[in-house]
C-alpha positions, 0 to 999 in steps of 0.5 A: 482507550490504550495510553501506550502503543508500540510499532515495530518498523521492520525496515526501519530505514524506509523513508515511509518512516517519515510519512508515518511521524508526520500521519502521528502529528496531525493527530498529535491534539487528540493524543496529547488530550488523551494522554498517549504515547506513541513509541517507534522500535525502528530495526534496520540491518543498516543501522545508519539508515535507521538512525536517519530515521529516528532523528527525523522522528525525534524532529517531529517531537521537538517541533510539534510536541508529538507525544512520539519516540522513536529507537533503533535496533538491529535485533528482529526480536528487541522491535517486535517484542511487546509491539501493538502493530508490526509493519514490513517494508523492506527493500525487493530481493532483486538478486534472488529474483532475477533468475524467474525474470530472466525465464519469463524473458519480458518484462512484467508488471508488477500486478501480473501473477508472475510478480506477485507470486515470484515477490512473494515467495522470496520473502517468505523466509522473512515472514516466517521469522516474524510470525515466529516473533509475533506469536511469542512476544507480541501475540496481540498484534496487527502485521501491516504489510507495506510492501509487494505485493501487501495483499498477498503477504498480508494473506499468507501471514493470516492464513499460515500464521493466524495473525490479523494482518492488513495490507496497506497501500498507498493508491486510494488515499492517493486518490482521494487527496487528488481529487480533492486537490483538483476539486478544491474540497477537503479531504474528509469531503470525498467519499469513496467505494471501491473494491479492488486488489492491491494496485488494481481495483475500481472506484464504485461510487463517488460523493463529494460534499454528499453530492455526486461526484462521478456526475462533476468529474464527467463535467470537468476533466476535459478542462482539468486536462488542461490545467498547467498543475494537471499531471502529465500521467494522468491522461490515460487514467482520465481517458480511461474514465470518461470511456467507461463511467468508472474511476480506476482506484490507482492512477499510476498503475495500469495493468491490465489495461495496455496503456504505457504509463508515459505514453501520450503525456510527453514524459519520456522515462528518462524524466522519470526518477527512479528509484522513487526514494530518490527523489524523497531523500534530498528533502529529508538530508535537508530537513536533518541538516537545517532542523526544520520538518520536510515542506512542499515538494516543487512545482516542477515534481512530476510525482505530485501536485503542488500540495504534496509533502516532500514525503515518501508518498504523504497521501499515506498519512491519511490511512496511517492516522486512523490506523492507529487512532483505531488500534487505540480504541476509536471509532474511526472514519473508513479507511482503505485496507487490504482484509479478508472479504469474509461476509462482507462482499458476496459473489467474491470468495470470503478467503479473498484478500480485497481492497476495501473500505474497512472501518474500526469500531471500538478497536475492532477491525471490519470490512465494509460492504462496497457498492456495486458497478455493473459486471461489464466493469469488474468481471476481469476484476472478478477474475484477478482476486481469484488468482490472488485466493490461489496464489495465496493458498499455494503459498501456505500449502492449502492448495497444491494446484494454485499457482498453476491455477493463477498463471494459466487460468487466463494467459497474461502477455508472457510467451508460453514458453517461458510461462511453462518455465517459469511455472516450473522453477517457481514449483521447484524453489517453493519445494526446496523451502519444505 
């Protein structure tokens, strides 16, 4: 087992930061008992958000005696050299995609291949640099994408530059902690299947307390609807599983399903605060300034239920402590990641990217096998991992044709029109970078 292991946070001022210190404490008995140590490089090129960051890590330390330490750089190199993991999550180059919206002429969701593609490529430059890094002074490490779109950034890292890397998000974990809210069980008590991308997938299976769990839902959502700690956004999700049997794996993202995340829950969008950071930064300001650790969020929180941390997204916690207990060389529980397919699931190309259950054995990273569901299920599913392979596959050069493949080999919402244009730009900036 390792002693010592190092993260790099690209993005260093991300409050996601805060969710991960607090993923560390709840292993922190295991560490301490093994003797670990546990350093955090956070680069930022806003040093000051950085150093939010590091106070509050420092917190962690001295409240709980987290075997943790945290420093902040303005230099790529000086966080990723010697590092064991290496996680993204930087802000969205809004002003240099804002030309590719405005051809689409709509809006797009966010798991649309437009989105994908478009987020992807402006941030290529930022991944070339850090395979650079990677490959020269840290050539054992694991890159962690922690933004849009994980999946396919984690893909093209890979792929172009043989790094193991994973996507992580935050929406099954999410789930799981949800439903064990709502069925009064331990987290550890839910075990779930699912095979998806990222945002977009299906829970296959479903066992709580090593029973049935689709079976306890179908014979409690209607009255969970209408508990007053019901969230008001979930209606849609719960409509759409007791029409079809199947859970979706995230309950906030739609797409393709042509539900409006707001629609029939009484919530107009202008309750909705967004950013999402801002509802989060009040609690950490206050959490600096008072020198305790972050507590609950309020009852009144749209986002969350009445267990929830005023965390960037805590249910993260959960995927982030058997990460890095994996990275030190347990065995751990399966957690959901985003990882090449490979072998794992047959009838879905190995060179996909999915969200599955994975599971390390000695330090070792495997995909697992997910169950199945009928194809009425996930046929579109099917469809949508197919366009990611050939984004990603544009991306790195392999295959020349993918995007066209990815935007038109089904049409999405967008008129044709602007389709065509936005094809076409996005043809033009990708062969500006060569």
């Amino acid at each position: 087992m390792k002693k010592q292991l190092k993260i790099s946070y690209i993005g260093g001022g991300s409050m996601f930061v805060c969710t991960m210190a607090h993923a560390i404490m709840e292993i922190r008995e295991e560490l301490q008992k093994e003797g670990v140590s546990i350093d955090v490089s956070l680069m930022d090129i806003n040093l000051n958000n950085a150093d939010a960051m590091r106070r509050y890590v420092d917190l962690v330390r001295e409240k709980t005696g987290t075997p943790i330490t945290a420093s902040v750089t303005g230099s790529m190199e000086e966080a990723i050299t010697g590092s064991d993991l290496v996680v993204l999550s930087v802000p969205e180059k809004k002003k240099e995609q804002d030309e590719f919206w405005d051809l689409i002429g709509q809006p797009v969701d966010l798991e649309s291949s437009y989105a994908v593609a478009l987020t992807a490529v402006t941030n290529l430059d930022l991944m070339d640099q850090i395979a650079e890094l990677v490959k020269r002074t840290a050539p054992d490490a694991m890159f962690a994408a922690l933004m849009n779109p994980t999946d396919t950034l984690a893909a093209y890292m890979q792929k172009k530059h043989g790094i193991t890397s994973i996507g992580m998000c935050v929406e099954v974990q999410n789930l799981i902690t949800t439903l064990a809210y709502l069925l009064g069980v331990k987290e550890s008590e839910i075990e779930l299947s699912h095979i998806g991308v990222n945002h977009f997938g299906w829970v296959t299976s479903l066992k709580v307390c090593g029973k049935d769990g689709y079976a306890l839902l179908r014979e409690q959502m209607e009255a969970w609807k209408q508990r007053p700690d019901w969230p008001r956004y979930w209606n849609w999700f719960a409509d759409l599983f007791l029409a079809t049997g199947y859970l979706r794996t995230s309950d906030a993202h739609r797409w393709p399903v042509g539900f409006d995340w707001v629609e029939g829950t009484g919530l107009g969008k202008d309750e909705i605060p967004m950013p999402i950071s801002d509802l989060y930064q009040p609690y950490i300001r206050e959490a600096l300034e008072k020198g305790e650790l972050v507590g609950k969020l309020p009852k009144t929180s749209i986002y969350g239920h009445v267990q929830y941390e005023a965390l960037m997204y805590p249910s993260l916690k959960g995927t982030f402590a058997q990460l890095i207990r994996g990275l030190l060389g347990h065995t751990t529980v399966p957690l959901p990641l985003q990882v090449q397919n490979g072998k794992a699931n047959t009838g879905v190309s190995p060179e996909a990217w999915l969200e599955i259950p994975c599971r390390f054995t000695e330090g070792k990273l495997a995909p697992q096998t997910a169950e199945q569901a009928p194809e009425w299920v996930t046929a579109q599913l099917e469809d949508i991992i197919q366009q990611r392979v050939w984004i990603a596959d544009w991306l790195v050069g392999s295959d020349p044709e993918g995007l066209r493949k990815a935007l038109f080999n089904w049409q999405d919402t967008v008129e044709i029109g602007h389709a065509l244009a936005f094809w076409r730009r996005m043809e033009e900036y990708m062969a500006a970078r060569k």
